[in-house]
PDB file of N, H, CA, C and O in Angstrom:
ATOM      1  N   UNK A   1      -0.242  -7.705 -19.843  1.00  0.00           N
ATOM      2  CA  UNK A   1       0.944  -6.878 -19.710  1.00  0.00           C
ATOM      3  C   UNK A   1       0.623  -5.395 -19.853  1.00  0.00           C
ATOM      4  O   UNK A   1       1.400  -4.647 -19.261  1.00  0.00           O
ATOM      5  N   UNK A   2      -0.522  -4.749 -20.625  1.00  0.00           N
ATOM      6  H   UNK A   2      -1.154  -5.357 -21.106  1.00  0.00           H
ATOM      7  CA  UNK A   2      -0.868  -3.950 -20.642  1.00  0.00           C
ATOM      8  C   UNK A   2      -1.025  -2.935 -19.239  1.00  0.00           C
ATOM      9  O   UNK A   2      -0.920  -1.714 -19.359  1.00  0.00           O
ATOM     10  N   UNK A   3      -1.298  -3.612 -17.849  1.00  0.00           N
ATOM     11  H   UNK A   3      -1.384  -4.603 -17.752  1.00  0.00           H
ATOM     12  CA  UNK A   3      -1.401  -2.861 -17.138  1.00  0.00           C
ATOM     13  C   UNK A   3      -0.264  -2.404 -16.124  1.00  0.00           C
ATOM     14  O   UNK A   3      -0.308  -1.482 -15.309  1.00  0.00           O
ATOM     15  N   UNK A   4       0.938  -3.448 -16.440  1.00  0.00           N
ATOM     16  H   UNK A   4       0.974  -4.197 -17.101  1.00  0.00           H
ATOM     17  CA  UNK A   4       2.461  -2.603 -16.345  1.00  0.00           C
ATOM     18  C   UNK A   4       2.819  -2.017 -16.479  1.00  0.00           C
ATOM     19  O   UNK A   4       3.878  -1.720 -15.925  1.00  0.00           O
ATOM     20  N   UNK A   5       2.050  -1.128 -17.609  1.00  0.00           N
ATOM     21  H   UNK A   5       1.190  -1.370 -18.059  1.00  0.00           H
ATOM     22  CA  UNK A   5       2.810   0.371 -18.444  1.00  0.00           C
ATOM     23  C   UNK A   5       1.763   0.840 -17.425  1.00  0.00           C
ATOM     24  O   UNK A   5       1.438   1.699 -18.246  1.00  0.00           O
ATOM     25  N   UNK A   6       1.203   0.997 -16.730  1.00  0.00           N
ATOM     26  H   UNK A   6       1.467   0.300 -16.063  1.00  0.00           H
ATOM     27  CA  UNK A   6       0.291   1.714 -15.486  1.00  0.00           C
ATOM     28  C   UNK A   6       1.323   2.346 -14.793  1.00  0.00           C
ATOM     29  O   UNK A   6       1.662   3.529 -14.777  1.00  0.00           O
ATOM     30  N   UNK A   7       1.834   1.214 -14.134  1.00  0.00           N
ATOM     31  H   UNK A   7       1.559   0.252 -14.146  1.00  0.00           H
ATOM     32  CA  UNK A   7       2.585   1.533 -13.192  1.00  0.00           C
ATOM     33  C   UNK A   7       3.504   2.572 -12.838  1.00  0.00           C
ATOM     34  O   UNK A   7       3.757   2.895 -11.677  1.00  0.00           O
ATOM     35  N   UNK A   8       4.122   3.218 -14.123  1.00  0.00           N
ATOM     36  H   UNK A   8       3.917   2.956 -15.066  1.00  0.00           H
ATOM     37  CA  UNK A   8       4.846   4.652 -14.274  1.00  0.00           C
ATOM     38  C   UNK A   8       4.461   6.091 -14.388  1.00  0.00           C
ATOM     39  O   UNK A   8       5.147   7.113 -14.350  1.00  0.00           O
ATOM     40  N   UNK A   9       3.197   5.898 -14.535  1.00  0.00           N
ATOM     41  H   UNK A   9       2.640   5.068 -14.566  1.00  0.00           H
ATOM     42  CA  UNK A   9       1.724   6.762 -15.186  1.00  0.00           C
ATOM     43  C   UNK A   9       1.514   7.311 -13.644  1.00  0.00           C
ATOM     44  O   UNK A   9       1.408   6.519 -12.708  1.00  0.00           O
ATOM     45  N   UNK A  10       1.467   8.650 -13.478  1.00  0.00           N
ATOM     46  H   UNK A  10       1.553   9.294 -14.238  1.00  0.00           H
ATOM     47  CA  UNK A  10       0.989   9.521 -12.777  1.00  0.00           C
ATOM     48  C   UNK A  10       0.032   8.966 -11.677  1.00  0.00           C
ATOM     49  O   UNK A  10      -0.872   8.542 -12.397  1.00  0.00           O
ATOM     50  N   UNK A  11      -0.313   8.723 -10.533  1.00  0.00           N
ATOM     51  H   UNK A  11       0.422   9.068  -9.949  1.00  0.00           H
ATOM     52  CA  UNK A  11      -1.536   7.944  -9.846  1.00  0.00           C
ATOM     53  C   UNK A  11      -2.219   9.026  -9.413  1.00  0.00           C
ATOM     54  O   UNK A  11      -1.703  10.101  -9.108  1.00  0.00           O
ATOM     55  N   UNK A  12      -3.819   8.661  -9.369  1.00  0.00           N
ATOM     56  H   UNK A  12      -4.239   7.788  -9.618  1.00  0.00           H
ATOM     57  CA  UNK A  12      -4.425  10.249  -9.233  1.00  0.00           C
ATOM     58  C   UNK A  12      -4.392   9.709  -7.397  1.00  0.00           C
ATOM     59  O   UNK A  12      -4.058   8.769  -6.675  1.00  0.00           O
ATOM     60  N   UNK A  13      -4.908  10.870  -7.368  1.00  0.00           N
ATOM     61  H   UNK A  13      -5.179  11.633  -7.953  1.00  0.00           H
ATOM     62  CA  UNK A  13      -4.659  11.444  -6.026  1.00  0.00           C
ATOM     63  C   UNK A  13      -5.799  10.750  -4.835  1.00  0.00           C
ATOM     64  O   UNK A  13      -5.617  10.935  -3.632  1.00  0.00           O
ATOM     65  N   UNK A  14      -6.624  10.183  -5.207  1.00  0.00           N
ATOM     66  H   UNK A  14      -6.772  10.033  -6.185  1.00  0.00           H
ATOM     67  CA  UNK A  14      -7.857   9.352  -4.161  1.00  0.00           C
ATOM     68  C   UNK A  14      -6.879   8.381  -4.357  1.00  0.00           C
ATOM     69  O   UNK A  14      -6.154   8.388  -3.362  1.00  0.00           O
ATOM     70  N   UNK A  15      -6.494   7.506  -5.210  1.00  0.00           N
ATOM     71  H   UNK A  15      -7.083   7.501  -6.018  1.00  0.00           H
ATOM     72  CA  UNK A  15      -5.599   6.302  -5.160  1.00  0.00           C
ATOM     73  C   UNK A  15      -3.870   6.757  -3.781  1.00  0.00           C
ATOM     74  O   UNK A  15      -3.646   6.210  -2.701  1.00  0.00           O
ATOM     75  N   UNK A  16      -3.291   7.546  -4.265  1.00  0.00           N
ATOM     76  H   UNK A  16      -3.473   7.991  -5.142  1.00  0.00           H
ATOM     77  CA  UNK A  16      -2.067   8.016  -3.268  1.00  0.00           C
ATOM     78  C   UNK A  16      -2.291   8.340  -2.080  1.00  0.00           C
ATOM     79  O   UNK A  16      -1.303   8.231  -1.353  1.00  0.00           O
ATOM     80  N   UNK A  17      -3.416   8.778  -1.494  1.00  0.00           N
ATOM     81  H   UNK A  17      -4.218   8.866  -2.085  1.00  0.00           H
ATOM     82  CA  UNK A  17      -4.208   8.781  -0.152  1.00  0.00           C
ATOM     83  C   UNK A  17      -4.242   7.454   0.330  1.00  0.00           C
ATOM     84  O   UNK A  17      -3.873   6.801   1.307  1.00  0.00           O
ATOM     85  N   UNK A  18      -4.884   7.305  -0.840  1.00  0.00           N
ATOM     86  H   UNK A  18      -5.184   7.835  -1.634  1.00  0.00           H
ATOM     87  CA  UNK A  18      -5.259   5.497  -0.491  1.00  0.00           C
ATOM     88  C   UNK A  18      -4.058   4.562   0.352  1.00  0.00           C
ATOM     89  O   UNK A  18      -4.031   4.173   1.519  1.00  0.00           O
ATOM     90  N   UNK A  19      -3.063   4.387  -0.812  1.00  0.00           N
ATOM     91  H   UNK A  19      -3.085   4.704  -1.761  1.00  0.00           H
ATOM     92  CA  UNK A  19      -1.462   3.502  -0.633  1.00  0.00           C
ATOM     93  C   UNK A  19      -1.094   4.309   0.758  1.00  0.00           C
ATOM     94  O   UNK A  19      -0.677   3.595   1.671  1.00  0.00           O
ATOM     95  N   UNK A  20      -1.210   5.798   1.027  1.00  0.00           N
ATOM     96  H   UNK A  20      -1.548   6.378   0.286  1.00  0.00           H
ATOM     97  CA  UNK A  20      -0.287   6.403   1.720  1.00  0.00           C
ATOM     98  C   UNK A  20      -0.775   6.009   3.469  1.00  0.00           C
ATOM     99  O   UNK A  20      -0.121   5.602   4.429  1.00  0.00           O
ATOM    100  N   UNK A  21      -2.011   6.309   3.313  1.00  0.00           N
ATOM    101  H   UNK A  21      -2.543   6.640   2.533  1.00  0.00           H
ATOM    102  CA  UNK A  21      -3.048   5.675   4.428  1.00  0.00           C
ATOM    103  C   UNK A  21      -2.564   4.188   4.972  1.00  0.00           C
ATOM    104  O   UNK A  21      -2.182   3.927   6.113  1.00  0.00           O
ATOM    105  N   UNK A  22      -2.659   3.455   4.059  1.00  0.00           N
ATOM    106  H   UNK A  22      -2.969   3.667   3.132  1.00  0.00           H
ATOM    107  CA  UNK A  22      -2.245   1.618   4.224  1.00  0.00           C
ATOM    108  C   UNK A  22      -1.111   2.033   4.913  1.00  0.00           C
ATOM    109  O   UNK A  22      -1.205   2.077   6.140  1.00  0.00           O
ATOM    110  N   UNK A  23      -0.055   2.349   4.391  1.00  0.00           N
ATOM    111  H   UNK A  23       0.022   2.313   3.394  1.00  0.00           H
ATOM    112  CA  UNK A  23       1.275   2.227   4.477  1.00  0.00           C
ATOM    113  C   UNK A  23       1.685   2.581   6.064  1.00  0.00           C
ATOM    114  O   UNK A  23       2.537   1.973   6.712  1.00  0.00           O
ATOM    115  N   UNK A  24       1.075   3.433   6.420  1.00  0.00           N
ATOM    116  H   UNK A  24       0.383   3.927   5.893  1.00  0.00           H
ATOM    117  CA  UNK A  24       0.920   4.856   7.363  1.00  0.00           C
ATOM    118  C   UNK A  24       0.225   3.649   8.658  1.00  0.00           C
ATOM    119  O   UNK A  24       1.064   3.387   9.520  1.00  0.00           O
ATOM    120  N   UNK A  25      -0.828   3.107   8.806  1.00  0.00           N
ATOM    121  H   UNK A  25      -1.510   3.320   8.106  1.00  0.00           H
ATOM    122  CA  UNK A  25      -1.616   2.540   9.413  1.00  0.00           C
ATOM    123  C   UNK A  25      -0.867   1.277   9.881  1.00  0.00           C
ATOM    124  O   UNK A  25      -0.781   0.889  11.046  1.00  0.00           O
ATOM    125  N   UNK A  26      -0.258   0.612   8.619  1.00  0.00           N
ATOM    126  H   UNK A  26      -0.327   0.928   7.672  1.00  0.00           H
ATOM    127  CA  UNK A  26       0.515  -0.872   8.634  1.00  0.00           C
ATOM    128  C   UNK A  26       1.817  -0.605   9.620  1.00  0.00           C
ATOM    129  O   UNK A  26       2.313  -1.425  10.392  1.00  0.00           O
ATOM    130  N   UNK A  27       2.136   0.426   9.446  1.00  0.00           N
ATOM    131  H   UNK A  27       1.733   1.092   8.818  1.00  0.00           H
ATOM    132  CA  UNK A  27       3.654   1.126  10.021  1.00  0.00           C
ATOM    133  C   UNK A  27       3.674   0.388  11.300  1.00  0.00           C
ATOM    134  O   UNK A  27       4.400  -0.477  11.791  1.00  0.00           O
ATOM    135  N   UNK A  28       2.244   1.265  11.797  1.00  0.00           N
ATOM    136  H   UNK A  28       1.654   1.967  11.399  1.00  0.00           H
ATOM    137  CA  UNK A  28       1.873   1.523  13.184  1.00  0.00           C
ATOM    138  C   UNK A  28       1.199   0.222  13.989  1.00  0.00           C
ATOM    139  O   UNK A  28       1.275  -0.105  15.173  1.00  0.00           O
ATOM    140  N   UNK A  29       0.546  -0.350  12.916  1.00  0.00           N
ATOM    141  H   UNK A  29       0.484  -0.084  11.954  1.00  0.00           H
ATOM    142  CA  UNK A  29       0.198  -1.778  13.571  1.00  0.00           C
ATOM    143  C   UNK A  29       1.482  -2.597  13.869  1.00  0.00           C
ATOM    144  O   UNK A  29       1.798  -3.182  14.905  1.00  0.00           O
ATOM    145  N   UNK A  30       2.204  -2.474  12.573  1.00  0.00           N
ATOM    146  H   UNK A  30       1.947  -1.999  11.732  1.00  0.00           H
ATOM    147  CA  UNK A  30       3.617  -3.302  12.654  1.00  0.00           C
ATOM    148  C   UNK A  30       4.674  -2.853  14.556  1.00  0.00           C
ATOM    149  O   UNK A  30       5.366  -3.521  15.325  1.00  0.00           O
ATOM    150  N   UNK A  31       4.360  -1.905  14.524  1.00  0.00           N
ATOM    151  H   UNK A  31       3.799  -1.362  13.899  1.00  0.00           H
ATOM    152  CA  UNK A  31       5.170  -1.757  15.568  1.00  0.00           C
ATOM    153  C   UNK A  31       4.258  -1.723  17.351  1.00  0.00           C
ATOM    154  O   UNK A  31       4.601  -1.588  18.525  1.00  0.00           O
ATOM    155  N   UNK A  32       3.113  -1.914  16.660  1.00  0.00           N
ATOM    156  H   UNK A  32       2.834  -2.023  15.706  1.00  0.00           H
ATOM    157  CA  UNK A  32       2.302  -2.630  17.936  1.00  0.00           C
ATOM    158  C   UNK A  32       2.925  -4.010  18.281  1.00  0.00           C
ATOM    159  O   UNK A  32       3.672  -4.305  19.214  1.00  0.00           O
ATOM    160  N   UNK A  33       2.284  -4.982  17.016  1.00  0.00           N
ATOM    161  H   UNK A  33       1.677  -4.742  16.258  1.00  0.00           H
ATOM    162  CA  UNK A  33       2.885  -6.271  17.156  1.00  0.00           C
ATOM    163  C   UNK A  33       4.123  -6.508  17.344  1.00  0.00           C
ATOM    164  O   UNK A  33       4.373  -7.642  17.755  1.00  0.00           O
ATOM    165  N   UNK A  34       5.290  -5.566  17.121  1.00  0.00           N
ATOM    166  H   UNK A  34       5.086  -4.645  16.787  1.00  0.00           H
ATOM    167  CA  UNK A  34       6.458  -5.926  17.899  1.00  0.00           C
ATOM    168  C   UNK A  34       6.338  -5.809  19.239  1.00  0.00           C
ATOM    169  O   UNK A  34       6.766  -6.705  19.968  1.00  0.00           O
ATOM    170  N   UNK A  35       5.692  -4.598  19.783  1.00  0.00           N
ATOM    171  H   UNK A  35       5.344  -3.871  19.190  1.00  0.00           H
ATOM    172  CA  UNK A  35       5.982  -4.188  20.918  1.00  0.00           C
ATOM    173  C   UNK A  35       5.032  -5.544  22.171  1.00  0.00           C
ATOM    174  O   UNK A  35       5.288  -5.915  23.317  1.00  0.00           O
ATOM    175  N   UNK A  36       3.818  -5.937  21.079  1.00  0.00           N
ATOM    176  H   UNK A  36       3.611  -5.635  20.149  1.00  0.00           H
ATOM    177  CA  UNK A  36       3.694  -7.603  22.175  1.00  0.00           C
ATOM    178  C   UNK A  36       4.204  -8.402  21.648  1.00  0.00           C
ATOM    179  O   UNK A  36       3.604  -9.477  21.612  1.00  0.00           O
ATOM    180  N   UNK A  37       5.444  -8.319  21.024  1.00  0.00           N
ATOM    181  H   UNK A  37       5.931  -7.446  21.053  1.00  0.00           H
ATOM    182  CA  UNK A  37       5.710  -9.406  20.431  1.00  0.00           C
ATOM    183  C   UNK A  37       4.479 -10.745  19.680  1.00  0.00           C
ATOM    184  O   UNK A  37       3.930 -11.741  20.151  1.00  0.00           O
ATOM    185  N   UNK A  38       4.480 -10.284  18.751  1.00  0.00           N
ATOM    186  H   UNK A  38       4.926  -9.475  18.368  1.00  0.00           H
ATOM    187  CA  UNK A  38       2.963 -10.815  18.315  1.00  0.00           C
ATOM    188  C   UNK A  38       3.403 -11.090  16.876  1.00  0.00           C
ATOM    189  O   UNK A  38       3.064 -10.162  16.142  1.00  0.00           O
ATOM    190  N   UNK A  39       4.249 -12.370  16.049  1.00  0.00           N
ATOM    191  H   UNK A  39       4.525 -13.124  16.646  1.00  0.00           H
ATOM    192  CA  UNK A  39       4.895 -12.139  14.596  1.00  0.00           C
ATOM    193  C   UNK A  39       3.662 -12.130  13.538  1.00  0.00           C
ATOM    194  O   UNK A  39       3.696 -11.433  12.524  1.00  0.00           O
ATOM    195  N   UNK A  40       2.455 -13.062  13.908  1.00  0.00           N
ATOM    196  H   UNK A  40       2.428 -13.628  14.731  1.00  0.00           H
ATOM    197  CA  UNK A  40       1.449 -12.746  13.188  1.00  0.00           C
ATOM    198  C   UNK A  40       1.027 -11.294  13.009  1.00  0.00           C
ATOM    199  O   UNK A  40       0.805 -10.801  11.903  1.00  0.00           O
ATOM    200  N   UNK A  41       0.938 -10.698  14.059  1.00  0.00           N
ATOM    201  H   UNK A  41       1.119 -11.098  14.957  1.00  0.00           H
ATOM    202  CA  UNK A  41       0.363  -9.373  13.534  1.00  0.00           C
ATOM    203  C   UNK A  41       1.298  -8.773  12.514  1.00  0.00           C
ATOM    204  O   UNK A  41       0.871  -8.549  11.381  1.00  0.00           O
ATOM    205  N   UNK A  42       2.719  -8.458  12.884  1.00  0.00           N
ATOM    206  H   UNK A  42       3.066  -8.640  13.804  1.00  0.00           H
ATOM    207  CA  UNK A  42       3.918  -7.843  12.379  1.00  0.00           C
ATOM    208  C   UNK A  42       3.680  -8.719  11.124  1.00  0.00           C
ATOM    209  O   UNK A  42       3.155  -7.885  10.386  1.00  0.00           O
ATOM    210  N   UNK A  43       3.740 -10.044  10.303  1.00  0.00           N
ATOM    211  H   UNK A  43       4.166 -10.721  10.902  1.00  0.00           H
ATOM    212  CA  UNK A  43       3.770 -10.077   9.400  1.00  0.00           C
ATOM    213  C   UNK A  43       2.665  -9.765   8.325  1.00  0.00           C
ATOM    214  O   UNK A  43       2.908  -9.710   7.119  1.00  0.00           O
ATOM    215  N   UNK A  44       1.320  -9.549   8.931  1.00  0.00           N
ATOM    216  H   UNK A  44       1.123  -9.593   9.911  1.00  0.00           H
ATOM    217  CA  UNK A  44       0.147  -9.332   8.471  1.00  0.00           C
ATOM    218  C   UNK A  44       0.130  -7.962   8.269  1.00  0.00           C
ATOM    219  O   UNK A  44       0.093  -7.601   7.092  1.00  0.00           O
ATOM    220  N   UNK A  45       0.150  -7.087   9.156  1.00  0.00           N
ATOM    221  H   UNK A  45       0.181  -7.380  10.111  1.00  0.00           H
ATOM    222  CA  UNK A  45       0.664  -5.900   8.407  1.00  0.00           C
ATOM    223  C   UNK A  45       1.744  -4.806   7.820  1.00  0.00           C
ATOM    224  O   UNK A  45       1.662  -3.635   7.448  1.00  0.00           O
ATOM    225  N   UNK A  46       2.865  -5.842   7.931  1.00  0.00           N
ATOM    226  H   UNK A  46       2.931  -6.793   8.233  1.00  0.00           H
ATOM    227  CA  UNK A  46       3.582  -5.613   7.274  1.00  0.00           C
ATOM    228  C   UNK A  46       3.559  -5.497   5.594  1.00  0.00           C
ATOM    229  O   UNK A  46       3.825  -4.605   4.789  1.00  0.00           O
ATOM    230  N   UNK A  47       3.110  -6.841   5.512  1.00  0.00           N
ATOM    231  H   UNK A  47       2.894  -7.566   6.165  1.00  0.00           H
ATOM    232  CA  UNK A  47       2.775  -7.148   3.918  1.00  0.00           C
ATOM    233  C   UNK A  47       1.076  -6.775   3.205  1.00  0.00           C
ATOM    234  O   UNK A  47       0.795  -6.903   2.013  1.00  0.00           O
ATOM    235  N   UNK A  48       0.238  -6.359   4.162  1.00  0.00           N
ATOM    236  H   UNK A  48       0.466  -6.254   5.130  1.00  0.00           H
ATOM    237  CA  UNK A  48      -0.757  -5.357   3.527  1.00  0.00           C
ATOM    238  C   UNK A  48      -0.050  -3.937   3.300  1.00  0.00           C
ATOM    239  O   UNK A  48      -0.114  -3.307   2.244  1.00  0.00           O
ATOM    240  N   UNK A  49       0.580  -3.561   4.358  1.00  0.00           N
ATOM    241  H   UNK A  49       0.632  -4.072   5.216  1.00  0.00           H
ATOM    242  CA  UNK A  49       1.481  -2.069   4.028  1.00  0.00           C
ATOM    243  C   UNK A  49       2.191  -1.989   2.429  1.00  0.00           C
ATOM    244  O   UNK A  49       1.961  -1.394   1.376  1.00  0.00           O
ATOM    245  N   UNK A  50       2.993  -2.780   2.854  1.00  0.00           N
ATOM    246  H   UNK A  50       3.180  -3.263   3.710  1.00  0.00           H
ATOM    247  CA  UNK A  50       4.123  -2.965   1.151  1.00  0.00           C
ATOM    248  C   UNK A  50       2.887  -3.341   0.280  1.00  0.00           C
ATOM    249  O   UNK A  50       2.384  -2.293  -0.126  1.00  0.00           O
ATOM    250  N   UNK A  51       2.459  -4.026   0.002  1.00  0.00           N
ATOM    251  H   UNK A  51       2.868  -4.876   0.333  1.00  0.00           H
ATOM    252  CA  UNK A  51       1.447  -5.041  -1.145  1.00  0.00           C
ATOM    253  C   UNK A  51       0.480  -3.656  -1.540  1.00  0.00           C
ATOM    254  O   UNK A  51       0.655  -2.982  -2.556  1.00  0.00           O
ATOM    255  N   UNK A  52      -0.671  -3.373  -0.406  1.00  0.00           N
ATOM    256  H   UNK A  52      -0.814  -3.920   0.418  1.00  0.00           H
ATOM    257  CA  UNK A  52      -1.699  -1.937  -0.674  1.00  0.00           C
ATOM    258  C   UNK A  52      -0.957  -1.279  -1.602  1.00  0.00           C
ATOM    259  O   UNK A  52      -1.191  -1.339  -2.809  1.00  0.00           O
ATOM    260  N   UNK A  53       0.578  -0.193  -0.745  1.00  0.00           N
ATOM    261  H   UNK A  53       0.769  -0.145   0.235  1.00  0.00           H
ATOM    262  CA  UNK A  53       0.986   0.760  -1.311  1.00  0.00           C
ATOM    263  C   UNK A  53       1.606   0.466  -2.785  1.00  0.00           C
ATOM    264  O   UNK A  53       1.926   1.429  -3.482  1.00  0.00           O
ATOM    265  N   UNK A  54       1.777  -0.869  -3.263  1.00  0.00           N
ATOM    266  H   UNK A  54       1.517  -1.651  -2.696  1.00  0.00           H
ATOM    267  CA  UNK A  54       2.538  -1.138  -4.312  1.00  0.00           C
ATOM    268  C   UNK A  54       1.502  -1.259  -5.717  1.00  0.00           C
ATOM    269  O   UNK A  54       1.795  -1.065  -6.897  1.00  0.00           O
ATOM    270  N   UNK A  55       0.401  -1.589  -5.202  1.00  0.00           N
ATOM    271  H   UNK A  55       0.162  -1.746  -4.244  1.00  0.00           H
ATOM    272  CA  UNK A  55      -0.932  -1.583  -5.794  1.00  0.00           C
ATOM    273  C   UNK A  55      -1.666  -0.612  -6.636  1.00  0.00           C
ATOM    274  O   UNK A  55      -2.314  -0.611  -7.683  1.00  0.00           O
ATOM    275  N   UNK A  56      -1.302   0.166  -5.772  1.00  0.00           N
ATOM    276  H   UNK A  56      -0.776   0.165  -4.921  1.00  0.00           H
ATOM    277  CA  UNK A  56      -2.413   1.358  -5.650  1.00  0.00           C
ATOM    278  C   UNK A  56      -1.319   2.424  -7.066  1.00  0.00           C
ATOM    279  O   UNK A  56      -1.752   3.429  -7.631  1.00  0.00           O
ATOM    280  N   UNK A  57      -0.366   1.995  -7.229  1.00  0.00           N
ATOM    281  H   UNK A  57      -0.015   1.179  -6.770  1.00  0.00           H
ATOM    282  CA  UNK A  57       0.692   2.394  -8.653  1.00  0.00           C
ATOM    283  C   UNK A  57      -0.170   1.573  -9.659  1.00  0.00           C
ATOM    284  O   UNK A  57      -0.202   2.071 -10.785  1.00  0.00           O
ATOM    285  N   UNK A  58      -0.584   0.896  -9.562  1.00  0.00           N
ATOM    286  H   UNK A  58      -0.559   0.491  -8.648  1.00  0.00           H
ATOM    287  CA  UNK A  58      -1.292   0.535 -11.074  1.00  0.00           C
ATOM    288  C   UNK A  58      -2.301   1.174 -11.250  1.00  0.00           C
ATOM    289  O   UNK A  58      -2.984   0.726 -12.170  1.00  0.00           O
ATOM    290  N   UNK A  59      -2.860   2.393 -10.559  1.00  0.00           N
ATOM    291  H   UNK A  59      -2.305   2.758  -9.811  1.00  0.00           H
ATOM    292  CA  UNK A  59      -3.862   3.175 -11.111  1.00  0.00           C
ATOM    293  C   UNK A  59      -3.717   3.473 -11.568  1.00  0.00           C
ATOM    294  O   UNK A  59      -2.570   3.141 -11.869  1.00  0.00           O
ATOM    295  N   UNK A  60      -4.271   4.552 -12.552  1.00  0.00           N
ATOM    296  H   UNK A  60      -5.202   4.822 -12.307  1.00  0.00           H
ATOM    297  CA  UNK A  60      -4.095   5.827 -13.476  1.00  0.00           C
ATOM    298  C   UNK A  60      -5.355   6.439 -14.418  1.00  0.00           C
ATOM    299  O   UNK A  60      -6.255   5.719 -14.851  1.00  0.00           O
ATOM    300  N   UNK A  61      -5.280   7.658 -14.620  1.00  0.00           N
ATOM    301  H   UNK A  61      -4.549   8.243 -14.268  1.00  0.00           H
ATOM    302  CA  UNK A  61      -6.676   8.135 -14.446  1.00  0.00           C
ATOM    303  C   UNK A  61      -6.790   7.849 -16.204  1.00  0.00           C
ATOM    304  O   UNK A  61      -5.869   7.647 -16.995  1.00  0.00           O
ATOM    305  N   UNK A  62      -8.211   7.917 -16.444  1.00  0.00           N
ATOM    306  H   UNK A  62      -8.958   8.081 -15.801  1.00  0.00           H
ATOM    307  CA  UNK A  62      -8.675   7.100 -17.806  1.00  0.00           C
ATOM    308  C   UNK A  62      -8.429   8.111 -18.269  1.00  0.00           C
ATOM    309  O   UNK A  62      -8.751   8.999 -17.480  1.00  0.00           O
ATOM    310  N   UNK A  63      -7.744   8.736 -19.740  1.00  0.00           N
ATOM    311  H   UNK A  63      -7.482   8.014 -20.380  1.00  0.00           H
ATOM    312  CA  UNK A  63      -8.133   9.232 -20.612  1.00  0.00           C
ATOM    313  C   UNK A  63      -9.423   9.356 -21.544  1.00  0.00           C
ATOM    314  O   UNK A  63      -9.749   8.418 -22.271  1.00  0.00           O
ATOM    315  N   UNK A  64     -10.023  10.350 -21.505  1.00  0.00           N
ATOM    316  H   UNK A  64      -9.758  11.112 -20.915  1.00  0.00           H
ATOM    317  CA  UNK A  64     -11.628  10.979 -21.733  1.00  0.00           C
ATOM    318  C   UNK A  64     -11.495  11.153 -23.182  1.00  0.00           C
ATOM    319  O   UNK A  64     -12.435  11.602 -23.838  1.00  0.00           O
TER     320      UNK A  64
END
């Protein structure tokens, strides 16, 4: 449970690139696979998009 209290904690900034990138990329795949109608793709990156970006909140930089 300890790494729940992460989740509210500031995310450094290589991590928010990170999520923002996924999110950004998944968008765009997602609306490929609509456009061939393709539900595998659309659900595959759909849920790396959400899941990555939701992730990448449990970082937080170590206290030194």
């Amino acid at each position: 449970m300890k790494h729940f209290k992460n989740y509210y904690k500031p995310t450094p900034e290589k991590w928010r690139k990170i999520g923002d990138a996924l999110l950004a990329s998944s968008t765009a795949m997602t609306f490929v696979g609509v456009q061939i109608d393709d539900k595998r793709i659309i659900t595959f990156f759909l849920v790396l998009g959400v899941v990555g970006k939701f992730l990448t909140n449990f970082f937080t930089e170590e206290a030194k």
